[in-house]
C-alpha positions in Angstrom: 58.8 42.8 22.2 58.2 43.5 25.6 56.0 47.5 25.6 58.2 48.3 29.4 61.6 47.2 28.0 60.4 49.7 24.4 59.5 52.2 26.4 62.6 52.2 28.2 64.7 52.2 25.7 63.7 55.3 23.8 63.8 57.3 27.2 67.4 56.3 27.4 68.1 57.0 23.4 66.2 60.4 24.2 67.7 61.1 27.4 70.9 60.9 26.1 71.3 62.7 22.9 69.5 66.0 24.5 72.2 65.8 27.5 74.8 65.6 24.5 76.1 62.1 26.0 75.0 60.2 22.8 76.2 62.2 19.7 75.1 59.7 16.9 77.8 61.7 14.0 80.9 60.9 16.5 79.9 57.2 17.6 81.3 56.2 14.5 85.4 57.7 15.6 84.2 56.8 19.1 85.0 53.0 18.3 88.7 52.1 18.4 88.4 49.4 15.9 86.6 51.3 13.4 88.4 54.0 11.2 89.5 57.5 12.2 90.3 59.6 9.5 88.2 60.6 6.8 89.7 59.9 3.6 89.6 57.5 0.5 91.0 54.6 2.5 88.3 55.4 5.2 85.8 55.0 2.8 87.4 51.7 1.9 87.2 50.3 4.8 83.7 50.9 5.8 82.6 49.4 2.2 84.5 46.4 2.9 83.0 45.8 6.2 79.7 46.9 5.3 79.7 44.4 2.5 80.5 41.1 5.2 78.5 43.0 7.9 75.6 40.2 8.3 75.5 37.2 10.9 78.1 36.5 13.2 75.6 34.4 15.5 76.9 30.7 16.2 75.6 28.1 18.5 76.4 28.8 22.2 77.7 25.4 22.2 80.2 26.1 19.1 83.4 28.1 19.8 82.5 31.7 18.9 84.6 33.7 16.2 86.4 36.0 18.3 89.7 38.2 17.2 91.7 39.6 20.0 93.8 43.4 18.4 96.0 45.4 20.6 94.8 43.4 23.6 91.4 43.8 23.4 89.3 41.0 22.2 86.2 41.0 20.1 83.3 39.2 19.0 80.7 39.7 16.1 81.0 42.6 13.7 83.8 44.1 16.1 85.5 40.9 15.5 85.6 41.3 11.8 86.5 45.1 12.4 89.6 43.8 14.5 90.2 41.1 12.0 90.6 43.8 9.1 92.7 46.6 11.3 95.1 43.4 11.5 95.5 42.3 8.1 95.9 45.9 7.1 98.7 46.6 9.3 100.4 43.5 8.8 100.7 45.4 4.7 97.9 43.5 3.2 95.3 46.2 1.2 92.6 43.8 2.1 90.3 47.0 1.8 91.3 47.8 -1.8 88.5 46.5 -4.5 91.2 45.9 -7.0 92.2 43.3 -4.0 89.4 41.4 -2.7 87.5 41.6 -6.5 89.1 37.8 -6.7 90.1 36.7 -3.3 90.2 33.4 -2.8 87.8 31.6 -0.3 91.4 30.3 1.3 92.8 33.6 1.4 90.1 35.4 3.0 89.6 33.1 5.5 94.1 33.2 6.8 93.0 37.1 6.6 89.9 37.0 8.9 90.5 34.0 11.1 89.5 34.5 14.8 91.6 33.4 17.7 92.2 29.7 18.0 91.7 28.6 14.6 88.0 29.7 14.2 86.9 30.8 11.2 84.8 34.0 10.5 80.9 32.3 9.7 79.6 31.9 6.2 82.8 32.9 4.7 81.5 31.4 0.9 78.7 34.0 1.2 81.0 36.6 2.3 84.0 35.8 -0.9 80.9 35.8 -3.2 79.5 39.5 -1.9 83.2 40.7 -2.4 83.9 39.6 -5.7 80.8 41.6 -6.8 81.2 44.5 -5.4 85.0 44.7 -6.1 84.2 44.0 -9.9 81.2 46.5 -10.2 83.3 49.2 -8.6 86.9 48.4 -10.8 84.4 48.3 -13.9 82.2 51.6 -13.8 83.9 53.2 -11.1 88.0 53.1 -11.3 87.7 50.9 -8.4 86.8 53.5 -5.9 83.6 54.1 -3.8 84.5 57.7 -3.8 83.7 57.8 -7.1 80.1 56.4 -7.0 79.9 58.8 -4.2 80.6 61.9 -6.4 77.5 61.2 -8.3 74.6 60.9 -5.3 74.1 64.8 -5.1 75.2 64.6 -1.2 71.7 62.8 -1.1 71.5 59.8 1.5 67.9 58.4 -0.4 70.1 58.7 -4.1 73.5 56.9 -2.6 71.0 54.3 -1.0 69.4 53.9 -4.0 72.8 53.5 -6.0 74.4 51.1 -3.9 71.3 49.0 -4.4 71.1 49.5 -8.2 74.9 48.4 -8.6 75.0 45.8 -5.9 72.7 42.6 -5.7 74.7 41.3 -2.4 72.6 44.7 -0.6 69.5 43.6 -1.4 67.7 41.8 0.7 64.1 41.8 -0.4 61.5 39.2 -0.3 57.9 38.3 -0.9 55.7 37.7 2.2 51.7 37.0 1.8 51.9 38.5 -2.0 53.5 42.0 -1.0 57.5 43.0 -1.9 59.0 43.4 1.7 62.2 45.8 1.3 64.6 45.6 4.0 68.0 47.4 3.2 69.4 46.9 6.6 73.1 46.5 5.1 73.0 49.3 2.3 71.3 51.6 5.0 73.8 50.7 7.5 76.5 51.4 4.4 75.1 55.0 4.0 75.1 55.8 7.6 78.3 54.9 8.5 79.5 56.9 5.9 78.1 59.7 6.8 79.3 59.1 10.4 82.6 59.0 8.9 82.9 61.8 8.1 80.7 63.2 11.0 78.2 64.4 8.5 80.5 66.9 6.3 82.0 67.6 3.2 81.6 63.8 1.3 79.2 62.3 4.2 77.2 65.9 4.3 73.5 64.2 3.6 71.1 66.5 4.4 68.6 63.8 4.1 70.2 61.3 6.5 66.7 61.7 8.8 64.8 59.4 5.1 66.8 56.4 6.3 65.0 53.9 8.3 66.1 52.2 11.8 68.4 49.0 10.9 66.5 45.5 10.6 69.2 44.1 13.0 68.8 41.0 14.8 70.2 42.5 18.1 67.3 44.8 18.0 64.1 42.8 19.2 66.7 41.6 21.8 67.8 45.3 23.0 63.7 45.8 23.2 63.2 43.1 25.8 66.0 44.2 28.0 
């Protein structure tokens, strides 16, 4: 990480949200491919992405997994946001646990498939993480997030703690040098977009949203230098 490029960055960040140009409960609606009402199907959709939000990085040589809706095209996690918006208006419920619970690998991949043919990356890790998280939530929880949500006490730290508790697929820890290294980027990023659903009221109103930690994304250490 370059210090300049660090330093830099957080006057921007800082610069920003006290002129009011960066306001981190809207950026969420801000997006055009991400949802825009807050509602059960909302929350459906940001579990779903949130569970296949992990590496979209392909070789530069390798042609990239890109998804062109309503004549914009995308790449990355925006991709798979466009790729979603596009199966669920063509009728699908790709969203719904009761659905994905036991998609198949080949059915996934017609509903995701980026423009020319190529498919969305890792797509067996991606069927696997679904089929958990649609069973856990059809068996304890009627098959809606909403109602695991009910239970976290409008706490950030207690629905973080519950999405890990019920979901292996959101945790990624490991050992390094004999110490447990936790890294949550994925069931942080879940909680957090939730709450920027709903702009940090009624169901998304954690008051503790400020215990979360900055995401362990890869395009950070890249931002830094830059």
């Amino acid at each position: 990480i370059i210090d300049a490029g660090l330093n830099k960055c957080a006057e921007d960040m800082s610069s920003q949200i006290m002129s009011g140009d960066l306001d981190l409960k809207s950026m969420f609606v801000k997006t055009d491919v991400h949802p825009q009402k807050a509602d059960e199907s909302g929350i459906d959709w940001v579990v779903f992405a949130d569970t296949l939000n992990f590496s979209f990085w392909m070789q530069e040589s390798e042609p990239q997994y890109l998804v062109t809706y309503r004549g914009t095209t995308y790449n990355g996690y925006l991709a798979l946001c466009a790729a979603i918006n596009k199966s669920l208006d063509s009728g699908v419920e790709l969203t719904k646990p009761e659905f994905f619970k036991s998609i198949s690998e080949e059915r996934l991949n017609e509903l995701l498939m980026g423009d020319g043919g190529v498919p969305i990356p890792l797509l067996a890790d991606r069927v696997k993480c679904l089929h958990e998280v649609g069973t856990v939530l059809c068996d304890k929880y009627g098959g809606k997030f909403t109602n695991l949500m009910a239970q976290c006490d409008n706490s950030a730290v207690k629905l973080l703690q519950m999405v890990l508790d019920n979901f292996t697929c959101f945790r990624d820890v490991s050992e390094f040098k004999g110490k447990t290294v936790s890294i949550h980027k994925r069931a942080q990023i879940l909680v957090a977009d939730l709450w920027c659903l709903f702009e940090g009221t009624g169901q998304g109103s954690f008051s503790d949203i400020h215990s979360l930690t900055m995401f362990a994304d890869y395009r950070v250490p890249q931002s830094l230098q830059h």
